[in-house]
C-alpha positions as CSV (number, residue, x, y, z in Angstrom):
1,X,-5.1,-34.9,64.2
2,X,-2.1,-33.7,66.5
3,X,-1.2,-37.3,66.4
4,X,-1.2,-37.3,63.0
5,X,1.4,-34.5,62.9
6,X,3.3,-35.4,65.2
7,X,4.4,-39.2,63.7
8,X,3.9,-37.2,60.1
9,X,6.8,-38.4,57.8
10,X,8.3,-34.8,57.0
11,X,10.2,-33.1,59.9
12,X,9.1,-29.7,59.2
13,X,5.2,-31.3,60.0
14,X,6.9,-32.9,62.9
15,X,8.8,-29.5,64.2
16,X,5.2,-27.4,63.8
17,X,3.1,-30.0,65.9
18,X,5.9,-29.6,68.4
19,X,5.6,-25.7,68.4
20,X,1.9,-26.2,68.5
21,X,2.0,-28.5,71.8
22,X,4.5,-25.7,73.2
23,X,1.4,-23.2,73.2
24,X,-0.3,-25.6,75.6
25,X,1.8,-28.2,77.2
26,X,2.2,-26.1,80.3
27,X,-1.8,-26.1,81.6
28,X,-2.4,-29.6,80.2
29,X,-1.9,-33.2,80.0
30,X,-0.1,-33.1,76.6
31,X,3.2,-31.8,78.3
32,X,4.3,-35.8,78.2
33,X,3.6,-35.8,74.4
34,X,5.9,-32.9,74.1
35,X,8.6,-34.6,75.9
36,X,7.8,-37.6,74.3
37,X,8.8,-35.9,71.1
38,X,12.5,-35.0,72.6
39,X,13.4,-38.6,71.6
40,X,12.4,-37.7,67.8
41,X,15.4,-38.6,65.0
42,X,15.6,-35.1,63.9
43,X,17.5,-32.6,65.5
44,X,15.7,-29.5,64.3
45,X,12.5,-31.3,66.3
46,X,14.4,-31.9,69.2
47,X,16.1,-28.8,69.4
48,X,12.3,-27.4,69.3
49,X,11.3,-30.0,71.9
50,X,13.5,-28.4,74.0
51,X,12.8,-24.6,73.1
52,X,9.4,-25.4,74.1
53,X,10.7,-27.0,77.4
54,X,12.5,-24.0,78.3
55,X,9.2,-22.3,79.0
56,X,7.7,-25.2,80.9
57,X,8.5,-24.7,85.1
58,X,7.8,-28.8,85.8
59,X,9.8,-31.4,87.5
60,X,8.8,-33.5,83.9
61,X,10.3,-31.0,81.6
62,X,13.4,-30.4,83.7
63,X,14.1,-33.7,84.1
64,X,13.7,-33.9,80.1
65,X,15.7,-31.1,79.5
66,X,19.0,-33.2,81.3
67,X,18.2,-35.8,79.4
68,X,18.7,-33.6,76.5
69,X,21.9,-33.1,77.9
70,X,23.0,-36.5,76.0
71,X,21.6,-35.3,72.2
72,X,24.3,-37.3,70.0
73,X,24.4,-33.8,68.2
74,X,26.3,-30.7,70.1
75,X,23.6,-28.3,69.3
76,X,21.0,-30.4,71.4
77,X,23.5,-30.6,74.1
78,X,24.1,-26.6,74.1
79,X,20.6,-25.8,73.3
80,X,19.6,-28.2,76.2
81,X,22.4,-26.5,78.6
82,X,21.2,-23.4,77.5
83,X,17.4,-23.9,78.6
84,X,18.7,-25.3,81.8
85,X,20.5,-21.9,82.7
């Protein structure tokens, strides 16, 4: 089902399987879904890839968060800079 969502055709269905991951990614083995959905093609998902990031104290999800750093659109690059604060 969360599969489903995630590869779902709308971005809004995309960006609320991404908020849904971010309310367990921390204590589970879906954390590398989450950042797997920081590579998505719209920004409003990736700039809620990495809201949900923020949150997450992990080598994985700081290292995605840098990469985040290179978002072809400035507000993935701030919001990524931001988290990294």
């Amino acid at each position: 089902m969360l599969q489903h969502v995630l590869s779902a055709h709308n971005p809004d269905t995309r960006k609320e399987g991404v908020v849904a991951l971010s309310l367990v990614s921390d204590r589970s083995s879906l954390l590398p879904l989450l950042i797997s959905m920081a590579d998505d093609k719209d920004v409003q998902v990736r700039l809620a890839v990495v809201a949900s990031l923020a949150d997450v104290k992990s080598n994985a999800a700081t290292k995605a968060l840098y990469k985040a750093l290179e978002d072809p659109v400035p507000e993935g690059r701030f919001a990524a800079a931001e988290a990294l604060w």
